[in-house]
C-alpha positions in Angstrom: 108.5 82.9 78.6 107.2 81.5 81.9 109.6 79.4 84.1 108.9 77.1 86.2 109.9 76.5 90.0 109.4 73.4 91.8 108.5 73.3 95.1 105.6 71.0 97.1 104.5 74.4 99.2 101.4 75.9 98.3 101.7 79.4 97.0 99.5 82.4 96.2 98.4 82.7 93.0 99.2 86.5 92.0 102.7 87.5 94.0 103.8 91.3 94.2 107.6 91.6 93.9 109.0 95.2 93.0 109.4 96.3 89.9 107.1 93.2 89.0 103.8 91.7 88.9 103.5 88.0 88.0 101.2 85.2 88.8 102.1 81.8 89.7 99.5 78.7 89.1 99.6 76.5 92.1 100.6 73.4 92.1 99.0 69.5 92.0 99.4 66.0 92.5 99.9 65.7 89.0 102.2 68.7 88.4 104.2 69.3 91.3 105.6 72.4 89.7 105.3 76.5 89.6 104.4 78.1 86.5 104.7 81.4 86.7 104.7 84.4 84.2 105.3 88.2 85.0 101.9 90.5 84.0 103.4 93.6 84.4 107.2 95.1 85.0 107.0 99.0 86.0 108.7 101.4 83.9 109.4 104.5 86.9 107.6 107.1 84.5 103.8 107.5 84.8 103.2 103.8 85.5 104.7 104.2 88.5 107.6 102.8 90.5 108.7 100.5 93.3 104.9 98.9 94.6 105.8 97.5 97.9 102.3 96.0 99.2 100.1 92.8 97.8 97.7 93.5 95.8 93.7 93.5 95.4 91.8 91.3 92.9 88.1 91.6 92.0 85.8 89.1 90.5 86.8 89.2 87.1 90.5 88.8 87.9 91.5 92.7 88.1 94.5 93.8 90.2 94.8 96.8 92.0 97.7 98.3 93.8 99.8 101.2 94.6 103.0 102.3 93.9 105.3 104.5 96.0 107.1 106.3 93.3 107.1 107.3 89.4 104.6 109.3 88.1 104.6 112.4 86.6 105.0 114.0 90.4 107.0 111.2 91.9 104.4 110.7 94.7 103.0 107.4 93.6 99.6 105.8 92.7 96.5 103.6 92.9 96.5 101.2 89.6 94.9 98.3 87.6 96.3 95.1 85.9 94.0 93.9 83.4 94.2 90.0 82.6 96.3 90.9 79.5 98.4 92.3 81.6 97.6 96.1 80.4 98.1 98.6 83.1 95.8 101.5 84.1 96.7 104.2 86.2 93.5 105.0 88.2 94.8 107.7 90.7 98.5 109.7 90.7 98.8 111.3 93.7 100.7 114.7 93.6 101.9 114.8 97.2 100.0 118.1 98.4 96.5 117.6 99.7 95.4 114.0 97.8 98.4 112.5 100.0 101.6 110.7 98.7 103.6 107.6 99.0 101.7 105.0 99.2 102.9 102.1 100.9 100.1 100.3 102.1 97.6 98.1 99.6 94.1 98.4 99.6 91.1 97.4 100.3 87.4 97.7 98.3 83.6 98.1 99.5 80.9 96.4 97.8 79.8 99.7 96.0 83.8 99.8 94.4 85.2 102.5 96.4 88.9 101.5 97.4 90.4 102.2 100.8 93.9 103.3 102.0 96.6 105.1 103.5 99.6 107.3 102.2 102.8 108.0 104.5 103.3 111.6 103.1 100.8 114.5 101.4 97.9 115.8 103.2 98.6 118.8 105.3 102.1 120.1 105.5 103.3 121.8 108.7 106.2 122.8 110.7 109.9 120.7 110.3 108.2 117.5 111.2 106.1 117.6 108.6 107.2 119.5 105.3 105.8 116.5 102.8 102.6 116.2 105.0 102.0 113.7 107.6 99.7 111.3 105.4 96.4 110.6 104.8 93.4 108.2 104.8 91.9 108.1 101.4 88.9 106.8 99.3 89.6 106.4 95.5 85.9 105.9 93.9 85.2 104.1 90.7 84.9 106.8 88.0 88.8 107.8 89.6 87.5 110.9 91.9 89.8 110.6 95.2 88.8 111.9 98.7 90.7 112.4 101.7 88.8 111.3 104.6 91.6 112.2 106.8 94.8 113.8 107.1 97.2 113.4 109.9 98.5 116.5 112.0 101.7 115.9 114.3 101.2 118.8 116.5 97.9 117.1 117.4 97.1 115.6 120.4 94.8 112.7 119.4 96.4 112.5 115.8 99.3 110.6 114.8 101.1 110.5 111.4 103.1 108.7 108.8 100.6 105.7 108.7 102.7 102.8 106.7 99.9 100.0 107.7 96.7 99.4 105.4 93.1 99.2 106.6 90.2 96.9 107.6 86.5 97.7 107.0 83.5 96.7 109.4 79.9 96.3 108.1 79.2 99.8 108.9 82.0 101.1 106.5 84.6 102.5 109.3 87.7 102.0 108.7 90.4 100.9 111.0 94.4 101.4 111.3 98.0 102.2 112.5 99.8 105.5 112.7 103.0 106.5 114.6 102.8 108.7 117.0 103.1 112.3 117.3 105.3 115.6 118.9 103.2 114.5 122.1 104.2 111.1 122.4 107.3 110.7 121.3 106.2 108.9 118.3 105.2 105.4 119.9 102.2 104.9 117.6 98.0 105.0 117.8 95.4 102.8 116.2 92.5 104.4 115.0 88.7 104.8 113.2 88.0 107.1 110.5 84.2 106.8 110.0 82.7 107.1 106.5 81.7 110.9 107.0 85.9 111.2 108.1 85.4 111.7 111.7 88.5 110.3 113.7 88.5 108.6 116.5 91.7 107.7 118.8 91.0 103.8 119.6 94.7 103.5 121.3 97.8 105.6 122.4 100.9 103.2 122.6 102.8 104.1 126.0 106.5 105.5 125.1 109.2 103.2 125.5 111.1 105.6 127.9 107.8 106.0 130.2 108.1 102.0 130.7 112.0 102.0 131.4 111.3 104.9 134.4 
């Protein structure tokens, strides 16, 4: 049963709040309330667990998320909400090459393709990096996933461990936040991954001890 809150603040309509979904009709003049009924509840098996970023709606009133846990692997996923509240598991990610842990949301292109980042999976290396330093993905409609980037530590223009989501220009590139690496004692890069994956370092954030000398 929905429940209603008051309040005279004007809310988004669909709200993310882990293990929930639920969507909240904004209030009026005329009804200065919040009704607000929950779409989906996570069950931690292969629905997935624990979402932790907003989601993405299309035109017909579709969500699409990620979750950082659950699974059949533990490693997350990309899903969809229906309007009846049915849940579809688009992507799991297994935590090896395809990435893992999602944290950030996404974002969509006009063909459908979705965008984002995962904090783990990719390639694996060394102590610093044993669950892979993440990975820049692109999840196309029929559900076929693509890494367009995976992060090295030991690498000198690379970062890793990108929590932050993405922003598209009108070419397609696709733009955003990493923390450092071995080099630079983790202080954090922004960056552009063109559509054919080439990366480009945009910025190197200067380490915190280099400033204090």
């Amino acid at each position: 049963m929905a429940r209603e809150i008051s309040t005279e603040q004007r809310i988004p309509a669909v709200i993310l709040a882990a293990p929930t979904i639920w969507v909240a009709e904004r209030p009026s003049r005329s009804r200065p309330t919040v009704s607000e009924s929950v779409l989906y509840s996570f069950g931690g098996g292969s629905d997935g667990a624990n979402p932790s970023a907003s989601v993405l709606i299309d035109a017909s009133n579709n969500l699409y998320g990620t979750t950082t846990g659950g699974t059949t692997d533990g490693w997350g996923n990309v899903f969809k909400i229906g309007q009846d509240g049915t849940e579809s598991v688009l992507f799991p990610f297994n935590g090896a090459g395809d990435g893992g842990t999602p944290y950030s949301g996404l974002i969509a292109d006009p063909q459908g393709n979705l965008y984002g980042t995962t904090v783990l999976g990719g390639i694996k290396e060394h102590i610093y990096c044993t669950s892979g330093c993440g990975a820049v993905y692109e999840l196309a409609p029929n559900g076929t996933e693509k890494v367009l980037h995976a992060f090295v530590y030991h690498a000198g223009a690379d970062g890793a461990f990108p929590y932050g989501g993405l922003t598209r220009d009108n070419q397609g590139d696709l733009y955003g936040t990493s923390t450092g690496n071995k080099l630079d004692a983790g202080d954090g890069k922004i960056f552009k991954v063109a559509k054919d994956g080439t990366y480009t370092l945009l910025f190197s954030f200067i380490p915190m001890m280099t400033l204090m000398e």
